[in-house]
C-alpha positions in Angstrom: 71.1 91.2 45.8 74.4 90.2 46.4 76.2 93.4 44.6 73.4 95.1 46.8 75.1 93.7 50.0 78.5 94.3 49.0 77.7 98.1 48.7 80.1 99.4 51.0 77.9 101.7 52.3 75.4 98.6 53.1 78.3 97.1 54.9 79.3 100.0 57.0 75.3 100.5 58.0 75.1 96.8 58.5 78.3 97.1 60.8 76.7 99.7 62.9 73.6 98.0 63.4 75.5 94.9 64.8 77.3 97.2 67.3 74.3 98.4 68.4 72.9 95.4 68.9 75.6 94.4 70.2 75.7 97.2 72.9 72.2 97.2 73.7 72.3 93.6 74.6 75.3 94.3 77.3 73.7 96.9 78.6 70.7 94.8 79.3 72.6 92.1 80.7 75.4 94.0 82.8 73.0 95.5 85.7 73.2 91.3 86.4 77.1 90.9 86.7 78.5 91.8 90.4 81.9 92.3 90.3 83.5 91.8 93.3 86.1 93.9 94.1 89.5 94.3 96.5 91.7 97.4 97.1 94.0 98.6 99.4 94.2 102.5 100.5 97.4 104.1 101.5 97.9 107.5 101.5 101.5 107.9 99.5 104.9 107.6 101.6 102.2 106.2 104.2 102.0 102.9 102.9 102.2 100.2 106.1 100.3 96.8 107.1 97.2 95.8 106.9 95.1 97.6 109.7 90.8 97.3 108.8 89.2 95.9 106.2 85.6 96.9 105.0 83.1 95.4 102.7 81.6 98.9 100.8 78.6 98.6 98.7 76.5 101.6 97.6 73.5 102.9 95.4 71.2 100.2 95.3 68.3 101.7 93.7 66.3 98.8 95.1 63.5 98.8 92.0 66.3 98.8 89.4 68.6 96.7 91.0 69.2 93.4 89.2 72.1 91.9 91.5 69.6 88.9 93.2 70.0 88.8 97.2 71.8 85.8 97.5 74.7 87.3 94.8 74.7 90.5 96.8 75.4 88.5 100.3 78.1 86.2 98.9 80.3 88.9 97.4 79.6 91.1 100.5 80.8 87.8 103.0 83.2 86.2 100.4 86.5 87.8 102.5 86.8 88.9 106.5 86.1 92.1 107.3 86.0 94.5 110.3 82.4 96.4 109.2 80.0 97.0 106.3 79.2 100.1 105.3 76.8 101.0 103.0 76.9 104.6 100.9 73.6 105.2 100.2 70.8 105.3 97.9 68.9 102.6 99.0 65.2 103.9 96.8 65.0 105.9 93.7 63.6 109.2 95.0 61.3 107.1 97.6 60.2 104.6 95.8 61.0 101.1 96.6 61.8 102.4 99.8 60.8 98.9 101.3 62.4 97.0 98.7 65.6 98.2 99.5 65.2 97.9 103.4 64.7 94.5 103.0 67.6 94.1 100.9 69.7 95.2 103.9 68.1 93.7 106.6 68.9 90.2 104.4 72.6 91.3 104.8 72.7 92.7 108.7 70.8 89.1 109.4 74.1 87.5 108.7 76.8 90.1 109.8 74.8 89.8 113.2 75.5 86.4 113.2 79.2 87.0 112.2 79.2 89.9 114.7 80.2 92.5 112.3 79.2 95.7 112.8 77.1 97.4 109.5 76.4 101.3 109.3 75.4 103.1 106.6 75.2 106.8 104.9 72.1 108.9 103.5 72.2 109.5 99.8 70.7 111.8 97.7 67.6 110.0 97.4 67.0 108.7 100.9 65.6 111.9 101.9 62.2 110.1 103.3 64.3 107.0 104.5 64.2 107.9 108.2 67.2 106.6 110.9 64.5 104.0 112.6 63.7 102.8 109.4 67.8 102.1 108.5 67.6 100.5 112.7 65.0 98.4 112.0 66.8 96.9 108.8 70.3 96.2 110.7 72.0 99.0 110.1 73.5 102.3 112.2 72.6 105.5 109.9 75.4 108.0 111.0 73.8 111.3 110.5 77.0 113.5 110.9 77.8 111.2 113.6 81.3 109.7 114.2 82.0 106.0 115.4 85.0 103.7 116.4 85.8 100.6 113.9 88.3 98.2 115.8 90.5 96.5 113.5 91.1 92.9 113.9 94.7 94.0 113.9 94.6 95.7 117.1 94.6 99.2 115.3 91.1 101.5 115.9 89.9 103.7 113.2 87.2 106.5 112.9 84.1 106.4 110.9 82.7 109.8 110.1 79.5 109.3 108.8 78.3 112.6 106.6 74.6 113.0 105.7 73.3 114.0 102.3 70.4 116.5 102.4 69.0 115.8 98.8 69.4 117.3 95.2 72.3 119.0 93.9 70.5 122.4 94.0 69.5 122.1 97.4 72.4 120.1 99.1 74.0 121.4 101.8 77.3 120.2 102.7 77.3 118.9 106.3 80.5 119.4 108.6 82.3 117.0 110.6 81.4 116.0 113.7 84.1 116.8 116.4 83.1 113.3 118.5 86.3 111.3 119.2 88.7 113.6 116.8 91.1 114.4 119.1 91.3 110.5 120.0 92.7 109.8 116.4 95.4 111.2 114.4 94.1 112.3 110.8 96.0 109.2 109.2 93.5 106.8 111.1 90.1 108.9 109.9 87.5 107.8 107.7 84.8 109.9 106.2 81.8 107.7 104.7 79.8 110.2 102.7 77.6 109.2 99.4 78.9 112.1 96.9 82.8 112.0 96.7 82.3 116.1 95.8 82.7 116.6 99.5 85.7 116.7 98.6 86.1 120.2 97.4 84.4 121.4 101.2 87.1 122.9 103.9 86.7 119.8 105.9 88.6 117.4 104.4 91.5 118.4 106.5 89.9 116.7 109.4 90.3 113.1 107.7 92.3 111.0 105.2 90.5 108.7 103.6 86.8 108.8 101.9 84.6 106.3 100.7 81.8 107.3 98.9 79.1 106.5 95.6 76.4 108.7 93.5 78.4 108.6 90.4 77.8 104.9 89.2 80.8 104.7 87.8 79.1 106.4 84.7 76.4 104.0 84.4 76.2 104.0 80.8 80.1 105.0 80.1 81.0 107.0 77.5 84.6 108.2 76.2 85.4 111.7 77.3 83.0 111.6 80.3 80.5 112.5 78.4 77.9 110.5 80.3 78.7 113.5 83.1 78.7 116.6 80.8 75.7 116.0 79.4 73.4 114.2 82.2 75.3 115.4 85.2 76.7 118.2 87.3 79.3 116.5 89.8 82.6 118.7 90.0 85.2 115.7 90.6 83.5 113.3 88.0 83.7 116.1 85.3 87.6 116.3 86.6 87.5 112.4 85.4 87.6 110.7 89.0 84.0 109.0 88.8 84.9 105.3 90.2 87.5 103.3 91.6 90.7 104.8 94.0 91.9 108.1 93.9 94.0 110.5 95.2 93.8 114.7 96.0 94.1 117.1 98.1 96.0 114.9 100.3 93.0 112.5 100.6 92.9 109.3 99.8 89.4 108.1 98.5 87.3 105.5 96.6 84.2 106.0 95.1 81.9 102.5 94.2 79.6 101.5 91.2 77.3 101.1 93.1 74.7 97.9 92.6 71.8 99.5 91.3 70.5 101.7 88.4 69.1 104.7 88.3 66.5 105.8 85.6 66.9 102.4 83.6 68.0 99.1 84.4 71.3 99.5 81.9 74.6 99.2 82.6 77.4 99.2 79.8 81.5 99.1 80.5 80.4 100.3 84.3 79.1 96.4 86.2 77.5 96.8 89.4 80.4 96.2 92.4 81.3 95.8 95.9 84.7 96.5 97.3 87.0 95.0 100.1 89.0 97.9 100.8 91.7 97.0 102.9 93.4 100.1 104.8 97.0 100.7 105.4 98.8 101.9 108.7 102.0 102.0 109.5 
């Protein structure tokens, strides 16, 4: 028996196993682990003071989301900000539509109390969430709309909130509402839009920074990318820009985790997150 085990082949196969196990456990237990984030956004040879800070979460797949409420609030209020914004995906294609509303109505509860302002984005599976519903849980849904975000600092930014009209073959890229534009120079513009391809649309001259979600971060990461050339389609994630900051085209951007799952409740080298992002102004 023991010559048996000290087969090398036995010991590679026994060494694989392990690591399976290994990564199978982790995936089961990283949906749990919040990590909460901070991260400043300057456009290069922009870089300036502190001007607005936002909490961001995003894609919280309500029936696969392990993060429990009260995690989800402390991370959210751990640091001052100026707004919450939320990038979408608060069901999995409808379902748990509810679940998820309640989740945020938890969170405006206390930002009302703080006064702080919470708005929020369609994603791609929010199609039957309607604007009343998102109103009734806290939260502003900015259909194409654009909205002021006064910093504490003095400085006022612009929110363009972008809408997403469903599935990647029947999306159609919304433009950018001309509201308030011509109050604000480009360097003070945020887009808030759930899929960070809007990126590769001609509007992206009309703002700076974006904030977006959708990609998970990979979910279930894999070297290469492969997680998004073999179970997804998204342009800038197959570039290798899935999660974290980022910078192209002239724009500066961030794309979140996320806090739920989609499909299955599994999350390995890719924890559920929310961000402080902190902008920059000279």
């Amino acid at each position: 028996m023991t010559d048996f085990l000290m087969h090398p082949a036995v010991i590679i196969g026994l060494m694989i196993v392990a690591a399976g196990l290994f990564l199978l456990i982790r995936g089961l237990i990283e949906p749990y682990l919040l990590e909460n984030s901070e991260q400043d956004l300057a456009v290069p040879g922009e870089e300036g003071q502190p001007a607005l800070t936002v909490s961001l979460f995003s894609d919280l797949h309500a029936g696969l989301c392990k993060v429990s409420d009260g995690k989800l609030i402390r991370a959210l209020f751990s640091s001052p900000c100026d707004a919450l914004l939320f990038g979408g995906d608060v069901c999995n294609d409808g379902r748990d539509n509810a679940a998820g509303l309640l989740r945020l109505a938890k969170i405006a509860s206390l930002a009302a109390e703080l006064q702080i302002p919470c708005y929020a984005v369609r994603g791609n599976h929010d199609t039957s969430v309607s604007r009343d519903d998102f109103l009734a849980a806290g939260f502003t849904l900015l259909e194409n709309e654009n909205v002021k975000l006064a910093g504490q600092t003095g400085l006022t930014f612009l929110l363009l909130g972008l809408d997403d009209s469903g599935r990647h073959k029947t999306r159609v890229w919304p433009t950018v509402s001309d509201a308030f534009l011509d109050e604000f120079p480009v360097s003070r513009r945020i887009a808030l839009v759930h899929n960070s391809d809007y990126i590769f649309t001609e509007n992206t001259n009309k703002y700076r920074f974006q904030l977006s979600g959708h990609s998970h971060g990979g979910q279930i990461y894999m070297p290469f990318g492969l997680e998004f050339r073999l179970f997804r389609k998204d342009r800038l994630a197959l570039e290798g820009i899935h999660r974290g900051s980022f910078y192209k085209y002239g724009i500066c951007g961030y794309i979140s985790r996320g806090c739920g799952c989609v499909v299955i409740p599994i999350r390995l080298f890719s924890k559920p997150q929310i961000t402080h992002i902190t902008f920059l102004s000279k």
